[in-house]
C-alpha positions in Angstrom: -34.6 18.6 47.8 -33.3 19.8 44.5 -29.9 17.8 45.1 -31.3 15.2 46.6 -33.2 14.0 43.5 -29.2 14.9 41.7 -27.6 12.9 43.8 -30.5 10.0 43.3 -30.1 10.1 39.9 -26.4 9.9 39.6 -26.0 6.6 41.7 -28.6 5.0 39.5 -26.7 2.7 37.0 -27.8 3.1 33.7 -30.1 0.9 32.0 -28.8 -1.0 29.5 -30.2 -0.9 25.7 -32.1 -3.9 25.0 -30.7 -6.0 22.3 -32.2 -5.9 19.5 -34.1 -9.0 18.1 -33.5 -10.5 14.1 -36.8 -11.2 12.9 -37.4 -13.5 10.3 -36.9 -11.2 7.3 -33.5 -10.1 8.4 -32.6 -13.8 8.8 -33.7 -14.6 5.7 -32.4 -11.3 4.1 -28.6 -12.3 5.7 -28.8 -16.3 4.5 -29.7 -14.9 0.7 -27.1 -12.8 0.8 -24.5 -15.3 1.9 -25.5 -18.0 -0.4 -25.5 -15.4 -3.4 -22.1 -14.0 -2.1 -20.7 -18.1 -2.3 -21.7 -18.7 -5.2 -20.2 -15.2 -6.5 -17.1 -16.4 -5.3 -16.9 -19.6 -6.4 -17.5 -17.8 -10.0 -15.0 -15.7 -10.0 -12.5 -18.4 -8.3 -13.0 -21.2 -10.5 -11.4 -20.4 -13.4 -8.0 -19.1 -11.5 -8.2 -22.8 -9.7 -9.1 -24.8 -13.1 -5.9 -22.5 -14.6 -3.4 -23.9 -11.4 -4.7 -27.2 -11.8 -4.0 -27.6 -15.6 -0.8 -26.0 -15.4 0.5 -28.7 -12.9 -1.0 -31.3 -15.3 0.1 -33.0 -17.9 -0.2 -32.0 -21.9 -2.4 -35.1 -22.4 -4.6 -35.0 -19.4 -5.6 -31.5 -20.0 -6.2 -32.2 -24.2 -8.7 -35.1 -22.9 -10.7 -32.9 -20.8 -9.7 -34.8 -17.2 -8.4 -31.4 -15.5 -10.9 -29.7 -13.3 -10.2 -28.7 -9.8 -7.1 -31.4 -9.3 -3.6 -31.7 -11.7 -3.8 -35.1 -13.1 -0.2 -36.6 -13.8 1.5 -34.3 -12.0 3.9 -32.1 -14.2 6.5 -29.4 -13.4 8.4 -29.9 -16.5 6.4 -27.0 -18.3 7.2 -24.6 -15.3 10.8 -25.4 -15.8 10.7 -24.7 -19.6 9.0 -22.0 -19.0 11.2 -20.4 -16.5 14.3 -21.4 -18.5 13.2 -18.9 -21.5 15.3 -15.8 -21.6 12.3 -14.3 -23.8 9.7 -14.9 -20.7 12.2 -13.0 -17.9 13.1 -9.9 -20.6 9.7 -9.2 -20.8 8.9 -9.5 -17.2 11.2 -7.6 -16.2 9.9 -5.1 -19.0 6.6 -5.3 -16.8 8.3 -4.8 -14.1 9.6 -1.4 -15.0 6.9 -0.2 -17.1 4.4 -0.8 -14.0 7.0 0.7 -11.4 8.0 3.8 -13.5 3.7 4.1 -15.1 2.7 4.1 -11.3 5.0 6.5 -10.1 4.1 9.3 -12.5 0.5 8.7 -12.3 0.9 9.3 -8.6 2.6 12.3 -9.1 0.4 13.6 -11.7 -2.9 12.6 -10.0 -2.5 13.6 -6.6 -1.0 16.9 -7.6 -4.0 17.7 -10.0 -6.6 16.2 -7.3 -5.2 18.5 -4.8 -5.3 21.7 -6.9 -8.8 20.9 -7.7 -9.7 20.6 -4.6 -9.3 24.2 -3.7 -12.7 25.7 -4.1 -10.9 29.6 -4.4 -8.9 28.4 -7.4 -9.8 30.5 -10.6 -10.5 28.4 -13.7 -11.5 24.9 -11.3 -14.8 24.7 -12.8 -13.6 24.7 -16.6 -10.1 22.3 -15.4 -12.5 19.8 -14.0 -14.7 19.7 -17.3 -11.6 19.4 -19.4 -10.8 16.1 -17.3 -14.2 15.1 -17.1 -14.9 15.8 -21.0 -11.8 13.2 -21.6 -13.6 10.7 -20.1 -16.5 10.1 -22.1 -14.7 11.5 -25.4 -11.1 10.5 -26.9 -9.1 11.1 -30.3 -9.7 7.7 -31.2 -7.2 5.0 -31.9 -5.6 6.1 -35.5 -5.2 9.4 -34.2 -3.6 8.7 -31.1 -1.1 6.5 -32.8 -0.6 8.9 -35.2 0.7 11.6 -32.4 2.5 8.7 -30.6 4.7 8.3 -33.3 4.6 12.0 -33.9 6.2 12.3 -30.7 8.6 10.1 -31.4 7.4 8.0 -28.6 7.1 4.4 -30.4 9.3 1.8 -29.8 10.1 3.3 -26.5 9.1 2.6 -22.8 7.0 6.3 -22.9 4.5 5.1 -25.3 3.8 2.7 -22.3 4.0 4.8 -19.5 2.4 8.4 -20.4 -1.0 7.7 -22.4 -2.7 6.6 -19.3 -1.0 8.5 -16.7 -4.1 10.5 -15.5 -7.2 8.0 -14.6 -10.2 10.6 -14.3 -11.5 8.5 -12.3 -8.9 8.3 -9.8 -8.8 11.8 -10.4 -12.1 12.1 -8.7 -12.2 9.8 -6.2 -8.6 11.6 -4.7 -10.0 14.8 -5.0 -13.2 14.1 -3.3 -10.8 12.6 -0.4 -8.7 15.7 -0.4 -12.1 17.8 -0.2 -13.3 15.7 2.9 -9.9 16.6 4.8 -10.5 19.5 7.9 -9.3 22.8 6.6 -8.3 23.9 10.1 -5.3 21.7 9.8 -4.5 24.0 6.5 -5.0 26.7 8.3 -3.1 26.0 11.3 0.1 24.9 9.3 -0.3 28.3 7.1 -0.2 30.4 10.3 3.0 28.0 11.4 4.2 29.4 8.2 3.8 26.6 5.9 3.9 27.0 2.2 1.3 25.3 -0.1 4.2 23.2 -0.7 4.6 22.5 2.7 1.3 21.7 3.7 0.6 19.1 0.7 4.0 17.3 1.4 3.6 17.3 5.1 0.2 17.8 5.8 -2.0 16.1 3.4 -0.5 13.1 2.1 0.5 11.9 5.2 -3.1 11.9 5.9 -4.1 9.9 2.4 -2.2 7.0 3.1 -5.5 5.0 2.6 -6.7 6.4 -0.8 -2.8 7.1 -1.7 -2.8 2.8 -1.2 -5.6 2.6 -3.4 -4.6 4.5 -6.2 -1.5 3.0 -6.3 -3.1 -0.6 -6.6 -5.2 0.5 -9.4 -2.4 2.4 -11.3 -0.6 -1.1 -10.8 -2.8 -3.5 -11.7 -3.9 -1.4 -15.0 0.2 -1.4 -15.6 0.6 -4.9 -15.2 -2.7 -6.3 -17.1 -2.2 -3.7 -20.3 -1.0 -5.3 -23.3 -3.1 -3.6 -26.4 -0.8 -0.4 -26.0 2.3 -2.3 -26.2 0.8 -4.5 -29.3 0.0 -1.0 -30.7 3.1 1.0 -30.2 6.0 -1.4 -30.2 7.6 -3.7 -32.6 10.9 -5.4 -30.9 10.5 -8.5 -29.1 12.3 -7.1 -26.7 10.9 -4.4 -25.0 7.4 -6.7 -25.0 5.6 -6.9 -21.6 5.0 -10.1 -20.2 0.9 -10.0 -21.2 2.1 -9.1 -24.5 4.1 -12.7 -24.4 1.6 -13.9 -23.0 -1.5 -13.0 -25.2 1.3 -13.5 -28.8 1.4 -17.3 -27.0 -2.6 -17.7 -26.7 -2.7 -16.6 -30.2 -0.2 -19.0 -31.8 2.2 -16.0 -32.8 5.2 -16.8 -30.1 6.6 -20.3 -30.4 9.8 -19.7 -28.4 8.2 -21.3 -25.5 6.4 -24.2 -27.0 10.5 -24.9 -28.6 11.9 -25.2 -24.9 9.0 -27.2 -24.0 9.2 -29.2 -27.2 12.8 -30.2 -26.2 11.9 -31.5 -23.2 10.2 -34.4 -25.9 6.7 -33.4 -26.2 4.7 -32.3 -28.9 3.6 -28.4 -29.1 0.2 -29.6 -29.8 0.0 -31.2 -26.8 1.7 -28.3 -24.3 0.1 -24.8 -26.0 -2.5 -25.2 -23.4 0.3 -26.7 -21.0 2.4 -23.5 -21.3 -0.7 -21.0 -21.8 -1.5 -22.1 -18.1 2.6 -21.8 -16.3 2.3 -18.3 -18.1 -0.7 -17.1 -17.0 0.1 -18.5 -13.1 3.6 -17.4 -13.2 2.4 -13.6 -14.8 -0.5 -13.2 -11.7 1.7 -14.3 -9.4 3.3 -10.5 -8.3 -0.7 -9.2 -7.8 -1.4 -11.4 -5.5 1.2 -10.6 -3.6 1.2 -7.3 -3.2 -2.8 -7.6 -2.7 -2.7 -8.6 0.9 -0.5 -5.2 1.6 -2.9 -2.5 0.5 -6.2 -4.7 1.2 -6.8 -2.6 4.4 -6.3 0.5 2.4 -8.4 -0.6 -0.2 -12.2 -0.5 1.2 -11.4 2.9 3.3 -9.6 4.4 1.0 -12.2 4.2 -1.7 -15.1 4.8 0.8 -13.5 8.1 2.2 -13.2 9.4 -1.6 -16.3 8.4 -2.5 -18.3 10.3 0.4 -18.6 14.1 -1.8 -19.2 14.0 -5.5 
């Protein structure tokens, strides 16, 4: 009897789940929230598309207000000028290696700090992770921290750069939060393979933090590439500039070495400022966007996953 009724309810198929019906509000709900997210993004995208469109325009097109969406008179003599100063590629290339060398020891110096925080057993955690924390909210201020910059015999070199904002506390936390959300048994299996802390955080744990690793990295990067007040602060030659530092001396009037190349190309520097301001800002965005398509998978997980414990 007994298996009868088991052998009955095994051969009946399973009923499926009803789907489940979108009521009016939900509708609703999702058609607000598309129409805000549009108009969001057509926000944040116009000026980047009004910036495109007026460096491919001409000097007097854009002075008389024609430039919107569209280049009118199509112009790439700006670009060329541009891209024919010396000035312009030393100090990308100063970005270049300020963002590549600043990224690299942030890395180092956050994920080895997140990790060692993340060990509930260490002694002292509680007062490491208020030192970090306490810097958030409170600093030296500016005079001071020029004062020790030069102190330290750091000005006027790429370390004044490169070392003030090596630790993000904020990265600090989100990585450490990750690292807490990863299954001790793996550390505990790899210690009884006879794995050394060492070990374990080379071979066990960053392998497994690719997607917050990925994040990190494009935040360390894009702070990197965008920061200009540090080098206006801490160094004087033209030469070890940063291409935002170019970039914002050229908004303000102070650089001219652009508007002369474009000048010799036989227009006036009233007329191209805006012209070149344009080429410089599309030519210095350029390497974000595309190395944003990379680490856009990571991005969303990674910060997700180290966002799940405080």
């Amino acid at each position: 009897m007994v298996t009868d009724v088991i052998s009955e309810n095994a051969t009946r198929t399973p009923r499926r789940p009803r789907p489940v019906r979108e009521t009016r509000g939900t509708r609703a709900f999702g058609a607000v929230n598309t129409v805000l997210l549009v108009l969001l993004c057509a926000a944040m995208l116009y000026p980047f598309v009004t910036v495109l469109a007026q460096s491919f325009s001409s000097p007097g097109a854009i002075n008389a207000g024609q430039v919107s969406f569209w280049p009118v008179g199509f112009n790439t003599d700006t670009y060329a000028a541009v891209m024919s100063n010396d000035t312009f590629w030393r100090n990308y290339g100063n970005t270049v290696l300020y963002t590549v060398v600043g990224t690299v020891i942030a890395m180092l110096l956050t994920t080895t700090y997140a990790y060692v925080l993340s060990k509930k057993h260490l002694k002292g955690r509680k007062a490491l992770i208020g030192i970090a924390v306490f810097t958030m909210f409170f600093n030296g201020g500016l005079v001071p921290n020029y004062v020790l910059i030069s102190s330290l015999g750091m000005k006027n070199t790429m370390w004044a750069i490169v070392l003030p904002g090596a630790i993000s506390v904020f990265n600090l936390l989100v990585m450490k939060s990750f690292f807490e959300s990863l299954p001790k048994e793996l550390e505990e299996a790899a210690q009884i393979d006879g794995l050394g802390w060492y070990g374990i955080f080379g071979r066990i744990t960053l392998p497994l933090s690719k997607a917050v690793i990925a994040t990190m990295v494009l935040f360390y990067s894009v702070a990197y590439w965008n920061d200009w007040f540090a080098a206006f602060l801490y160094l004087d030659k033209t030469e070890l500039f940063p291409v935002t530092l170019f970039l914002r001396n050229l908004i303000a009037g102070a650089s001219t070495s652009a508007s002369e190349g474009a000048a010799a190309a036989g227009t006036t520097t009233a007329l191209v400022s805006t012209n070149i301001q344009a080429v410089t800002m599309i030519l210095t965005v350029i390497p974000i966007l595309c190395v944003y398509p990379f680490v856009q998978r990571y991005f969303v997980s990674g910060v997700m996953l180290g966002s799940v414990k405080g």
